[in-house]
Every structure is written in structure tokens, then in C-alpha cells.
Residue frames as a rotation matrix with the C-alpha (Angstrom) as fourth column:
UNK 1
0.973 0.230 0.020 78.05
0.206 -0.823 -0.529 103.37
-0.105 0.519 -0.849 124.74
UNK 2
0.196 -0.882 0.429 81.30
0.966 0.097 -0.241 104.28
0.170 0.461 0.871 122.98
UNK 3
0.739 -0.151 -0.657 82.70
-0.192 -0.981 0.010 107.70
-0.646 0.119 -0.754 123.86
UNK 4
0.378 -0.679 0.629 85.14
0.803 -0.098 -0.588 108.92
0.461 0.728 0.508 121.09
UNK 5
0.824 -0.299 -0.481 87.83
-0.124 -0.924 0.362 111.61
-0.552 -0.238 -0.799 121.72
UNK 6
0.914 -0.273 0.299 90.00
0.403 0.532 -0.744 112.33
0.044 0.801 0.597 118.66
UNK 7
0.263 -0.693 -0.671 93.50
-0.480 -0.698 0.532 113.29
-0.837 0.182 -0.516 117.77
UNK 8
0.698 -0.197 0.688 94.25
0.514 0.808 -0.289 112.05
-0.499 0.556 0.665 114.49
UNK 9
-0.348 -0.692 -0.632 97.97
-0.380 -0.512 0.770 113.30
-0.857 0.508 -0.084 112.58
UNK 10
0.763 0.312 0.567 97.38
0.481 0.314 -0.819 113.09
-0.433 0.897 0.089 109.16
UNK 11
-0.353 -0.852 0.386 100.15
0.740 -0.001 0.673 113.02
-0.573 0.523 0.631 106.05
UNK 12
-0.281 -0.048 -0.958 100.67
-0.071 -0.995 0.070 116.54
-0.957 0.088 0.276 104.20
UNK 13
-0.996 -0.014 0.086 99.96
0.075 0.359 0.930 114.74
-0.044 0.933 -0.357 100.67
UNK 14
-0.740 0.598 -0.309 96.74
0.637 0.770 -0.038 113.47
0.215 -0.225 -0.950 102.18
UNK 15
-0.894 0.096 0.437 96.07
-0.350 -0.760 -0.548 116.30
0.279 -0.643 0.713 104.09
UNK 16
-0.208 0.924 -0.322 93.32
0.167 0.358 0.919 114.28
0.964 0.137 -0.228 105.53
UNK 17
0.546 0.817 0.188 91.67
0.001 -0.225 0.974 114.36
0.838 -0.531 -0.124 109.52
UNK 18
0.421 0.061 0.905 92.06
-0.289 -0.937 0.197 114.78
0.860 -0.345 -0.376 112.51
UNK 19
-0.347 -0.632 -0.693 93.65
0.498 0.501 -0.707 114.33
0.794 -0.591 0.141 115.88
UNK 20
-0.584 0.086 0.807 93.25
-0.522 -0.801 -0.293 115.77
0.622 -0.592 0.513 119.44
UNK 21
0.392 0.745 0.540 91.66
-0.756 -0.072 0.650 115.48
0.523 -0.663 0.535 122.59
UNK 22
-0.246 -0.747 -0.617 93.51
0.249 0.567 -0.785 113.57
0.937 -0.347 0.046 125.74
UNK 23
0.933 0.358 0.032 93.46
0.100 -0.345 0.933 114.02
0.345 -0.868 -0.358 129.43
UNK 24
0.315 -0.934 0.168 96.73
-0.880 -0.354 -0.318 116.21
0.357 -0.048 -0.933 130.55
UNK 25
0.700 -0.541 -0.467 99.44
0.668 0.726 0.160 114.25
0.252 -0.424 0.870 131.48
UNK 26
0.834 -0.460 -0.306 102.56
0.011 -0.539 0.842 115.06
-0.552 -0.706 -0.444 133.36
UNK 27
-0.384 -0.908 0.167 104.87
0.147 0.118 0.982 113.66
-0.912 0.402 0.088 130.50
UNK 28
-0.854 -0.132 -0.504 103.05
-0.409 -0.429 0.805 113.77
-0.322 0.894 0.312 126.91
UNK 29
-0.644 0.756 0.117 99.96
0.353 0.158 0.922 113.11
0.678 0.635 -0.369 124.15
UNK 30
-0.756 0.225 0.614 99.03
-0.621 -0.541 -0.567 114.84
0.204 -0.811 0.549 127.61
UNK 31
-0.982 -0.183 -0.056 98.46
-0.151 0.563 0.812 112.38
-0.117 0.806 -0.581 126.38
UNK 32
-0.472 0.419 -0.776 95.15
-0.807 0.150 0.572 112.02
0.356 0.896 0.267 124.84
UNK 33
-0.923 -0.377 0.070 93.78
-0.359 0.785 -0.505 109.82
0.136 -0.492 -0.860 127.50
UNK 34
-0.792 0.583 -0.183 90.85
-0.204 -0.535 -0.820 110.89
-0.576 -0.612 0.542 128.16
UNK 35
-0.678 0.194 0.709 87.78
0.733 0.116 0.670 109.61
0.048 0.974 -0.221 126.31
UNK 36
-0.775 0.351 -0.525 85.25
0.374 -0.415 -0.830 112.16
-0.509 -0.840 0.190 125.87
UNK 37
-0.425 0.752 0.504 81.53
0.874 0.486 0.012 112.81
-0.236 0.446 -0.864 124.83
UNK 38
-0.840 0.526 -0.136 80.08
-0.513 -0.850 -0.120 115.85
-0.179 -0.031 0.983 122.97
UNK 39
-0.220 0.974 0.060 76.47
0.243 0.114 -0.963 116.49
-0.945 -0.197 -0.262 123.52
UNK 40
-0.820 0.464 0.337 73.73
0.391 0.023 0.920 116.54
0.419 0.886 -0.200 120.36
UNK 41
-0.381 0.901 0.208 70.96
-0.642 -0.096 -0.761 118.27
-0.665 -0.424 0.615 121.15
UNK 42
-0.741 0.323 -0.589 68.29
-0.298 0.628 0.719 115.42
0.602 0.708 -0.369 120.26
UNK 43
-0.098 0.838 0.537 65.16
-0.983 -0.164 0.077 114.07
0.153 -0.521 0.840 121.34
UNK 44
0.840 0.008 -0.543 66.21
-0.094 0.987 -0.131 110.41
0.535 0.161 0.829 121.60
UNK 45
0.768 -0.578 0.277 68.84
-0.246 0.134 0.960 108.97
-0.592 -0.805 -0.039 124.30
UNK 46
0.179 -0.867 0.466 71.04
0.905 0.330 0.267 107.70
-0.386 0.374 0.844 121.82
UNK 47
0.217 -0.446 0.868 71.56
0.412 -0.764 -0.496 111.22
0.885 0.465 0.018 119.83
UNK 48
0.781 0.068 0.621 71.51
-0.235 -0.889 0.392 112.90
0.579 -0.452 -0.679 122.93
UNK 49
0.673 -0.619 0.405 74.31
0.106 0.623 0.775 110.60
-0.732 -0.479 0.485 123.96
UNK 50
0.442 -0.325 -0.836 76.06
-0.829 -0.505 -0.242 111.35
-0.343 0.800 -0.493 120.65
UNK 51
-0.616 -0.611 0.497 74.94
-0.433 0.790 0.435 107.74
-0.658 0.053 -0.751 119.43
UNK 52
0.076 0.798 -0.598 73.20
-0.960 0.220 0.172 106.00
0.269 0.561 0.783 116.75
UNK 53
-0.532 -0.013 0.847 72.65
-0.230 0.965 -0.130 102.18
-0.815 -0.264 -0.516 117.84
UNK 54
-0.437 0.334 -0.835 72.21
-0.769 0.342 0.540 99.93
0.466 0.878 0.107 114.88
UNK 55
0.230 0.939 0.256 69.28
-0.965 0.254 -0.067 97.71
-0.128 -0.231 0.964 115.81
UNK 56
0.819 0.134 -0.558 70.39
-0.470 0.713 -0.520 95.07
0.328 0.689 0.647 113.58
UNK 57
0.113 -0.813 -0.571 74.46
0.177 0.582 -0.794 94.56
0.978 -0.011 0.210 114.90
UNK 58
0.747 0.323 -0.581 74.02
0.662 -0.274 0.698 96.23
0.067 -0.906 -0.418 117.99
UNK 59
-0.171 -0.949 0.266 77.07
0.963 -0.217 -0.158 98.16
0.207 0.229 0.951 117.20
UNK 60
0.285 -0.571 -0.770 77.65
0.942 0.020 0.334 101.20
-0.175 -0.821 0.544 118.10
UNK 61
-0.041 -0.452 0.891 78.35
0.967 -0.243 -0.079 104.63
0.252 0.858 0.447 116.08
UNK 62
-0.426 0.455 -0.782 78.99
-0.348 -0.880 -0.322 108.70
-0.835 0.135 0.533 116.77
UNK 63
0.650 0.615 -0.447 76.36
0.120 -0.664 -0.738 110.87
-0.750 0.426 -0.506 114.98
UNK 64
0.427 -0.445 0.787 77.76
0.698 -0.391 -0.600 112.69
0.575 0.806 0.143 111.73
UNK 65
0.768 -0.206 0.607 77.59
-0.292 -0.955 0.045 116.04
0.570 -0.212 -0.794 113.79
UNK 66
0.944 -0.317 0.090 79.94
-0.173 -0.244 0.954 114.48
-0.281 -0.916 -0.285 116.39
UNK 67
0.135 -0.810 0.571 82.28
0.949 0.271 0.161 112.67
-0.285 0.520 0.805 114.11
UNK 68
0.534 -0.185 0.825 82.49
0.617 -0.582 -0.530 116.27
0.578 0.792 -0.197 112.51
UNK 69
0.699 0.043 0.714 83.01
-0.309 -0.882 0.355 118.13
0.645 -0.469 -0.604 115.70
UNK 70
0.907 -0.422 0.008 85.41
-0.340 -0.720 0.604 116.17
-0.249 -0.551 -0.797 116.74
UNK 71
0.417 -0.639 0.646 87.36
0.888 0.136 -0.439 115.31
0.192 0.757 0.624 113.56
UNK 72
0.665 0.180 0.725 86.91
0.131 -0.984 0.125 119.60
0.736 0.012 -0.677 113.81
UNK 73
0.781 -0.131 0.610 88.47
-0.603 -0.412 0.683 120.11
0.162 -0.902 -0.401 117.26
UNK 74
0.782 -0.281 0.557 91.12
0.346 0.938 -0.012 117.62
-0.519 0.202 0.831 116.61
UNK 75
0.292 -0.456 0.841 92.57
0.923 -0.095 -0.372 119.39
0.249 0.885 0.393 113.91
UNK 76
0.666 0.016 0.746 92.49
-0.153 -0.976 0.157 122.66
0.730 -0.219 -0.647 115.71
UNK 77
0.899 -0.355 0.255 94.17
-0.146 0.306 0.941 120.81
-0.412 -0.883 0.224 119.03
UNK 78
0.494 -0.848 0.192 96.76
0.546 0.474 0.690 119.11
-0.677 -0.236 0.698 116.89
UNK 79
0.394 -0.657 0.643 97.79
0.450 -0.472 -0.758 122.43
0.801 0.588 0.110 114.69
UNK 80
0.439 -0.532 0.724 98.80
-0.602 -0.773 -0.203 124.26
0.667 -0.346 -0.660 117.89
UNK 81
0.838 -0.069 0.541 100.16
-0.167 0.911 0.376 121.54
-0.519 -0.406 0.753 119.22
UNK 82
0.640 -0.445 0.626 102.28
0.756 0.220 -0.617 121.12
0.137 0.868 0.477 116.34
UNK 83
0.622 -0.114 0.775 103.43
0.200 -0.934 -0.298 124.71
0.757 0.340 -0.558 116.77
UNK 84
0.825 -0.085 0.558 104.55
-0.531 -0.455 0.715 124.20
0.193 -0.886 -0.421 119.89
UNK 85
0.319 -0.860 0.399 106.62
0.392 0.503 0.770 121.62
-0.863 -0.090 0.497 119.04
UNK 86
0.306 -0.515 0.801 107.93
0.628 -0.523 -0.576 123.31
0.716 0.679 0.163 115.86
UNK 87
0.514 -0.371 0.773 108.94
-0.403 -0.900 -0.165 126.24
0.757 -0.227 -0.613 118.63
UNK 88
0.345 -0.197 0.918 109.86
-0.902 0.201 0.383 124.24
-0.260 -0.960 -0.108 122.08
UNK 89
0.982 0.135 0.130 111.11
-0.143 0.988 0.056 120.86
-0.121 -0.073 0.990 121.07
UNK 90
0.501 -0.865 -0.036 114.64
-0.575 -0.363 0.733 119.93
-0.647 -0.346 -0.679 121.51
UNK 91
-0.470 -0.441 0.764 114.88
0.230 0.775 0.589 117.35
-0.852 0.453 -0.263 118.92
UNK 92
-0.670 -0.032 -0.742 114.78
-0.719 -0.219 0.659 117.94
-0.183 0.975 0.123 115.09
UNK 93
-0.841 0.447 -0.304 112.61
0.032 0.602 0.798 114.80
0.540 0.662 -0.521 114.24
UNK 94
-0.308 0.781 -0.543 109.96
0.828 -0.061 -0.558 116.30
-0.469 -0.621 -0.628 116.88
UNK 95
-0.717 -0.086 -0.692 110.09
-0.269 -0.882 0.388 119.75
-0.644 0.464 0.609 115.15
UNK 96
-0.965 -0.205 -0.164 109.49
-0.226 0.334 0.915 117.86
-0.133 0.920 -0.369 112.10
UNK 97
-0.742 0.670 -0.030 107.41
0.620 0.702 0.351 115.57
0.256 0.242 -0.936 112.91
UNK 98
-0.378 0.345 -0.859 104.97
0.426 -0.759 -0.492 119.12
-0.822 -0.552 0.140 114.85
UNK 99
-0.711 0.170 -0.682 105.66
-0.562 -0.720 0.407 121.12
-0.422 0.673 0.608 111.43
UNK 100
-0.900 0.403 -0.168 103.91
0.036 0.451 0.892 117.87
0.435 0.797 -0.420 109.07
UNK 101
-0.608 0.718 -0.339 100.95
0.787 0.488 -0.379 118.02
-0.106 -0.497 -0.861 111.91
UNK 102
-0.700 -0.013 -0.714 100.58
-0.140 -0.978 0.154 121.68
-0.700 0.208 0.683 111.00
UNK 103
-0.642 0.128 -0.756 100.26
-0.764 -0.019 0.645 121.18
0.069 0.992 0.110 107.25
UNK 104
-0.992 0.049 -0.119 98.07
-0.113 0.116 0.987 118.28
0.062 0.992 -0.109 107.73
UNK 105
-0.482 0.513 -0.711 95.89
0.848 0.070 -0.525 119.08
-0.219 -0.856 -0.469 109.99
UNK 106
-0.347 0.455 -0.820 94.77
-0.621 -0.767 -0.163 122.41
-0.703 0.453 0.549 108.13
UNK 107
-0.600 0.601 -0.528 93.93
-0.506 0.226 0.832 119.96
0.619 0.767 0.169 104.89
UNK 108
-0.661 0.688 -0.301 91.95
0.750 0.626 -0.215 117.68
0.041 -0.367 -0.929 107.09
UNK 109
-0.588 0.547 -0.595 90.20
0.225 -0.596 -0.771 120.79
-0.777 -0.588 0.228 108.28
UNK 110
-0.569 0.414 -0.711 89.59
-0.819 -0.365 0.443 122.11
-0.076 0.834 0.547 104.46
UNK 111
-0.886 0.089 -0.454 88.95
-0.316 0.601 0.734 118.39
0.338 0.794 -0.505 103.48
UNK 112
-0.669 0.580 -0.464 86.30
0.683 0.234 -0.692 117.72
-0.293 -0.780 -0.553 106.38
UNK 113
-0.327 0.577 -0.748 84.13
-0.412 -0.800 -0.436 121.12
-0.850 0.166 0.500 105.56
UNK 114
-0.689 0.222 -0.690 83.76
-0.719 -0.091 0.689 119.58
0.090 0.971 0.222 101.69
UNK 115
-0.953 0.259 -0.155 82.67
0.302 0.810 -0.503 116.33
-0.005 -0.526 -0.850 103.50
UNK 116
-0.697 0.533 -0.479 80.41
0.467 -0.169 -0.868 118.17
-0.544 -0.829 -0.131 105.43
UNK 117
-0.414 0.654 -0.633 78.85
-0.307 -0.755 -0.579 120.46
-0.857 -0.045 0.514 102.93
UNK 118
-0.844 0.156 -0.512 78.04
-0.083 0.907 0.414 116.97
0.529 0.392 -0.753 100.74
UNK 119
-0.890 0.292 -0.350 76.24
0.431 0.790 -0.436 115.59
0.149 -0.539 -0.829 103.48
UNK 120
-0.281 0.950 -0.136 72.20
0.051 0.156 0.986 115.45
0.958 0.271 -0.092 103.28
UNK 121
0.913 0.011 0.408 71.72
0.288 -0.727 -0.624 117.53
0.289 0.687 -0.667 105.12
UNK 122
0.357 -0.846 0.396 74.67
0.089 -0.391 -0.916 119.54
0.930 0.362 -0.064 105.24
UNK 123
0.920 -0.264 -0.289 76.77
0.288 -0.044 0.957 119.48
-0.265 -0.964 0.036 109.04
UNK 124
0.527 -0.682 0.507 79.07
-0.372 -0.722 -0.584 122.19
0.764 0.119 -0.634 109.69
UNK 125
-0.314 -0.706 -0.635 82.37
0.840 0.104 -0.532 121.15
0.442 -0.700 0.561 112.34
UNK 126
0.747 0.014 0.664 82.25
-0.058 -0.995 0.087 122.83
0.662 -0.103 -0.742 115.18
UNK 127
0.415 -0.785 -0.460 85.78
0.452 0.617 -0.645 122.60
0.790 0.059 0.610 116.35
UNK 128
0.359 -0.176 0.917 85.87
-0.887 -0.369 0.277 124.24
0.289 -0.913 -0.289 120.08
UNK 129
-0.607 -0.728 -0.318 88.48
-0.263 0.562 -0.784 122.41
0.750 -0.393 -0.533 121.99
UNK 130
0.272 0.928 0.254 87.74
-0.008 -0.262 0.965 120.37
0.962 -0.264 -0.064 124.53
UNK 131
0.557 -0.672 0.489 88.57
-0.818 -0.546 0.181 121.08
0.146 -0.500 -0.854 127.97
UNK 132
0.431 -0.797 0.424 91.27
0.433 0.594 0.678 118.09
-0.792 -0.109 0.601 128.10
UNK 133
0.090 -0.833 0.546 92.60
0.991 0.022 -0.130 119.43
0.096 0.552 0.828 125.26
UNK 134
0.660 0.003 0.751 92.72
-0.454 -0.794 0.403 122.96
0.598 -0.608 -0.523 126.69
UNK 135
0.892 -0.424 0.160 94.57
-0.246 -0.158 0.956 121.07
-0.380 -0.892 -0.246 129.18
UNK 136
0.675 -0.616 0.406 96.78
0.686 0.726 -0.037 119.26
-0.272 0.304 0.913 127.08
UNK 137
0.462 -0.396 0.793 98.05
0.452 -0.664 -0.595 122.63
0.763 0.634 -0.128 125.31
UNK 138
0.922 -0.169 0.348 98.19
-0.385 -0.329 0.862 124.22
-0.031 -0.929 -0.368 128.79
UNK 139
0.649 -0.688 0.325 100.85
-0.241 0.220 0.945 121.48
-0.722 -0.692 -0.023 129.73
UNK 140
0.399 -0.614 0.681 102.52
0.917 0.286 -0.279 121.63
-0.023 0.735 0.677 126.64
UNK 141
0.491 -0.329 0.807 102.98
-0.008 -0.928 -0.373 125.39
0.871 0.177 -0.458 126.76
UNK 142
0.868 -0.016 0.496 104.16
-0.473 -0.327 0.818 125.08
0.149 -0.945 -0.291 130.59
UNK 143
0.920 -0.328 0.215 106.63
0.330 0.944 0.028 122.05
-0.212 0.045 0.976 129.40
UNK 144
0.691 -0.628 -0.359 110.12
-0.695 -0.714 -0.088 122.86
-0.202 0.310 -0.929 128.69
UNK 145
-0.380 -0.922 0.072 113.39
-0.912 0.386 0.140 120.73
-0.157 -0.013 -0.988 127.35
UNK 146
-0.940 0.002 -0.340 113.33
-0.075 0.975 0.211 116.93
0.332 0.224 -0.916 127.40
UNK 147
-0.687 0.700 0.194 110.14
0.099 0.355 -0.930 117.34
-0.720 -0.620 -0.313 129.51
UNK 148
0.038 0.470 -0.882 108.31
-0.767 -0.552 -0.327 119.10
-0.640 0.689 0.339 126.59
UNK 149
-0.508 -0.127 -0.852 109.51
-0.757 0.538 0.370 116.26
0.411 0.833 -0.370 123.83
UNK 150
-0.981 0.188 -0.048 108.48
0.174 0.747 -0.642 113.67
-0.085 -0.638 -0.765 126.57
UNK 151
-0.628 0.727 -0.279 105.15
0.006 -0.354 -0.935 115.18
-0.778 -0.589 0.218 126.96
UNK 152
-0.194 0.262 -0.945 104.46
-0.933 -0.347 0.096 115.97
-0.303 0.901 0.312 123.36
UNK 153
-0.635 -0.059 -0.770 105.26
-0.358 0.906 0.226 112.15
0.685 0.419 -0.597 122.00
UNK 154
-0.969 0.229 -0.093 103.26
0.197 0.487 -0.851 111.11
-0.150 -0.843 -0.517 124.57
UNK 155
-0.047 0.956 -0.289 99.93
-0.202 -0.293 -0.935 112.74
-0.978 0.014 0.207 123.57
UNK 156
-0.141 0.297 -0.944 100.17
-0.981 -0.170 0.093 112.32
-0.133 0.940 0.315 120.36
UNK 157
-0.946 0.047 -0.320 100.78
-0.005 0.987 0.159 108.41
0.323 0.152 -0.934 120.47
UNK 158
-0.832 0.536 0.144 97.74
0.110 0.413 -0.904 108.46
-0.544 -0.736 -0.403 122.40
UNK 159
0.102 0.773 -0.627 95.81
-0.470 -0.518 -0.715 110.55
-0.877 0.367 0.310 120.25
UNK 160
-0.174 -0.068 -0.982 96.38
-0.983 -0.041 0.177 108.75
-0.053 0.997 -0.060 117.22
UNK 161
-0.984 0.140 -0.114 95.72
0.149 0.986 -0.079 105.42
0.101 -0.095 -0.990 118.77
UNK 162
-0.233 0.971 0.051 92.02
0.171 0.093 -0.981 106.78
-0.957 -0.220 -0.187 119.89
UNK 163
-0.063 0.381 -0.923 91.91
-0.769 -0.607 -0.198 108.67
-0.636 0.697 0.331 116.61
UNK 164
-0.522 -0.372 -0.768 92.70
-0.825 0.450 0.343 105.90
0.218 0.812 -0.542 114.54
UNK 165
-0.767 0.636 0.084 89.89
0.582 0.745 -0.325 103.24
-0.269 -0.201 -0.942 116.13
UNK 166
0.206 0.808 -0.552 86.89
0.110 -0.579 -0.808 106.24
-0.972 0.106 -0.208 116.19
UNK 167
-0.249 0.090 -0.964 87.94
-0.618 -0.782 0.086 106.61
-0.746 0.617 0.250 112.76
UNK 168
-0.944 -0.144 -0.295 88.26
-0.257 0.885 0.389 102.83
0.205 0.443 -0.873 111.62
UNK 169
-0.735 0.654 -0.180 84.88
0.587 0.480 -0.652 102.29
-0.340 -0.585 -0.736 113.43
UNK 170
0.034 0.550 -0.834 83.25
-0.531 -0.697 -0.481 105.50
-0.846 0.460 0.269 111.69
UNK 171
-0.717 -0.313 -0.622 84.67
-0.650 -0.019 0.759 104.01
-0.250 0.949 -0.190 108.58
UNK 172
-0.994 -0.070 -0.082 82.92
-0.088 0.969 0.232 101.09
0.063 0.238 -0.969 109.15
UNK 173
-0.356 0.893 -0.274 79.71
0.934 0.339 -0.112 102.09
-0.007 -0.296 -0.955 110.72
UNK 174
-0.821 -0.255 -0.511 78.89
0.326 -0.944 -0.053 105.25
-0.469 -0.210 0.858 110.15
UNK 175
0.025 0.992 -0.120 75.88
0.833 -0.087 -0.547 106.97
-0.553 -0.086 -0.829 109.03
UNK 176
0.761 0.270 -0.590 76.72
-0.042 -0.887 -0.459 109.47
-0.648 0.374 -0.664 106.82
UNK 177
0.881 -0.286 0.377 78.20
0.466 0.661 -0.588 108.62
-0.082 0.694 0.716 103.51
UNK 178
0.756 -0.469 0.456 80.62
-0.251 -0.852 -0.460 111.59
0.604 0.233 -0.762 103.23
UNK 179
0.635 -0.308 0.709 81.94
-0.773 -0.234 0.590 111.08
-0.016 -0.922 -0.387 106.46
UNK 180
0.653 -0.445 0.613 82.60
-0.019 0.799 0.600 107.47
-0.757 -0.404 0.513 106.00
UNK 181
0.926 -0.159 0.342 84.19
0.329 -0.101 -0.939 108.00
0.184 0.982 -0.041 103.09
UNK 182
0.307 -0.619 0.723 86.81
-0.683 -0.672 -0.285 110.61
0.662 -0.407 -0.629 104.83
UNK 183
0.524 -0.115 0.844 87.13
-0.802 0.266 0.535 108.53
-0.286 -0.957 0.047 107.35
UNK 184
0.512 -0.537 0.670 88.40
0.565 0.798 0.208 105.45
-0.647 0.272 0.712 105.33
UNK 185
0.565 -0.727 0.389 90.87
0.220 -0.322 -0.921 107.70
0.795 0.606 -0.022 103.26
UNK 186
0.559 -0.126 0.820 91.90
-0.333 -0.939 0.083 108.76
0.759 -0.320 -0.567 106.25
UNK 187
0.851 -0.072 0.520 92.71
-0.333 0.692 0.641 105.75
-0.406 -0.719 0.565 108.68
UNK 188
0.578 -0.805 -0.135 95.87
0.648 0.553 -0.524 104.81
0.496 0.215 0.841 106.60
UNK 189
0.102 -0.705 0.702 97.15
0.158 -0.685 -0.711 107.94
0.982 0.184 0.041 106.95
UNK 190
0.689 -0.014 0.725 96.59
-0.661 -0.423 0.620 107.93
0.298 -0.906 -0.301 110.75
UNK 191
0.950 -0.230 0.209 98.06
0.179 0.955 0.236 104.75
-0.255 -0.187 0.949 111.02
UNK 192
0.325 -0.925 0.199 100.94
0.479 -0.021 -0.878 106.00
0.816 0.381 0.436 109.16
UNK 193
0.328 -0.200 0.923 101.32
-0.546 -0.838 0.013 109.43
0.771 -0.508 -0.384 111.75
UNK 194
0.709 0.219 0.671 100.98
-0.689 0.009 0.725 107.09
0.152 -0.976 0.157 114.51
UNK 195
0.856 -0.505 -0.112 104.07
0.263 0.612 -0.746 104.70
0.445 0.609 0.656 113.34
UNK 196
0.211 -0.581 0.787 106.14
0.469 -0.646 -0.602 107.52
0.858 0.496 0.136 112.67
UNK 197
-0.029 -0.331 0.943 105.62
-0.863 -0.467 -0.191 109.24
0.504 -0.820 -0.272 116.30
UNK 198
0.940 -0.101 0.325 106.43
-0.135 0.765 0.630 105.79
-0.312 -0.637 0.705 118.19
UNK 199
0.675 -0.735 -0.061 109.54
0.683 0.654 -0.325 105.29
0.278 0.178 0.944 116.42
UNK 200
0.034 -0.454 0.890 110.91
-0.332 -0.845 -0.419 109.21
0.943 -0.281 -0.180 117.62
């Protein structure tokens, strides 16, 4: 069984999905270690695992609702996140790079709801943090100076490395057309984020 836990940065053009979720760290992406599983209520072990098991590859796949919820909670993790490094970072190309998670982390959010209210039937995000990311913010708000930039680049790399497989792997196997859709517009652009905060 595959647990997924996202953080995905996405490009302000794009404004596509999502990012978040880690297990604190002492230095950064708090980092986004952590994998972790939201419940489905379902009457089958795999949904109630928040899995669909194709029969046929044996592969592997979140639900829609979970891919939504935590595309959803992602996007919420990495806008205050962002903020914090737009307010507490000591380096300009952290700022920066904080302010573009902002901006595209609100379109993912918009772009994810249209997704969602496509989809047959229709699955609302529900984008409560979870508690690793609760902690992550924690130790990002407690961070200060070089420790803060440390800490920050650090979760995000992580998060965008989980975000960017759960999203390639949605793309690929997913179960809800909408979704997979989003999800393959969306995987350059993570791929790009996640470049971009390795080379800072």
C-alpha cells in the first residue's frame, strides 16, 4: 500500500497543485518526510485505506477524494509556508522563491475545485492540515536566521520530491479523469519548483 503525503510548489503562470505535508525536522521541508494516509470512509479495505488496487497491474492508486484532500491541504501548508518565508527568510531568492509558492499555490487551489466540481460525481478538497504539517509550520514559525532558510529549503525539497511522484503516479493511474488530467499539467510544473529550490 502506497501512502501519499503531498507538498507540491507550483509555477504562478500555471498556477497549478499542490505541495505540503512532511514530518518536522530540525533544519527544513521540516522537511516533508513523513508519508502519510488520510482515511475514506468506505466499506472495502482498499478505500478505507485510501486505495484503489487495479486488479489487472496490481498497481497501486489514492482515491479521487484523497488525491483532492491532499492536493487541498498541500496548497494550504505551502501558502503559509510561503509567507513565512516571504517574512523570516534571510535570503532574497528564499523570499522569492516563498512569495511564487503563495501565488501558486492559491491557483492550484482555484484550479483543483474546477477539477473537482467536473468529476462524476463531484469531490470537494478538504484541505485540513495534517498534523506533520502543523508541525512543519510550528518549526518554521519557531525558526529564525540561517536556521529558518535551512529549515524552509529543506521541507520544501522534500515536499516536492513526494509531491511530484504521488502526482506522476496519479497522472498515470488514477481513477478520476479530472484529476488525472490536473495532475499531468501539473507534474512539469512541480518538477520545475523542485529544480529551482535545490539550486537556492
Amino acid at each position: 500500500m502506497h501512502k501519499y503525503f503531498f507538498a507540491l510548489g507550483l509555477g504562478p503562470a500555471v498556477a497549478l497543485s499542490a505541495c505540503g505535508g512532511s514530518e518536522p525536522v530540525t533544519t527544513v521541508d521540516n522537511i516533508v518526510a513523513t508519508d502519510t494516509i488520510i482515511p475514506e470512509n468506505s466499506i472495502d479495505a482498499n478505500a478505507a485505506s485510501g486505495t484503489d488496487v487495479n486488479m489487472t497491474s496490481g498497481a497501486v492508486t489514492m482515491t479521487g477524494q484523497i488525491f483532492a484532500d491532499t492536493v487541498g491541504a498541500s496548497d494550504v501548508y505551502e501558502i503559509e509556508a510561503g509567507k513565512l518565508a516571504q517574512q523570516k527568510a534571510t535570503v532574497q531568492a528564499l523570499k522569492d522563491f516563498g512569495g511564487m509558492m503563495v501565488t501558486a499555490h492559491a491557483g492550484s487551489t482555484a484550479r483543483l475545485k474546477v477539477a473537482g466540481g467536473k468529476a462524476t460525481p463531484a469531490i470537494k478538497p478538504d484541505s485540513r492540515l495534517s498534523a506533520e504539517q502543523e508541525a512543519n509550520l510550528a518549526t518554521l514559525r519557531q525558526a529564525t536566521g540561517s536556521d529558518f532558510d535551512t529549515a524552509y529549503k529543506a521541507q520544501q525539497v522534500v515536499a516536492h520530491e513526494k509531491a511530484l511522484a504521488a502526482v506522476k503516479d496519479y497522472a498515470a493511474s488514477g481513477t478520476v479523469p479530472e484529476f488525472k488530467a490536473f495532475a499531468a499539467e501539473v507534474a512539469p510544473v512541480v518538477q520545475s519548483h523542485l529544480d529551482k529550490i535545490r539550486g537556492l
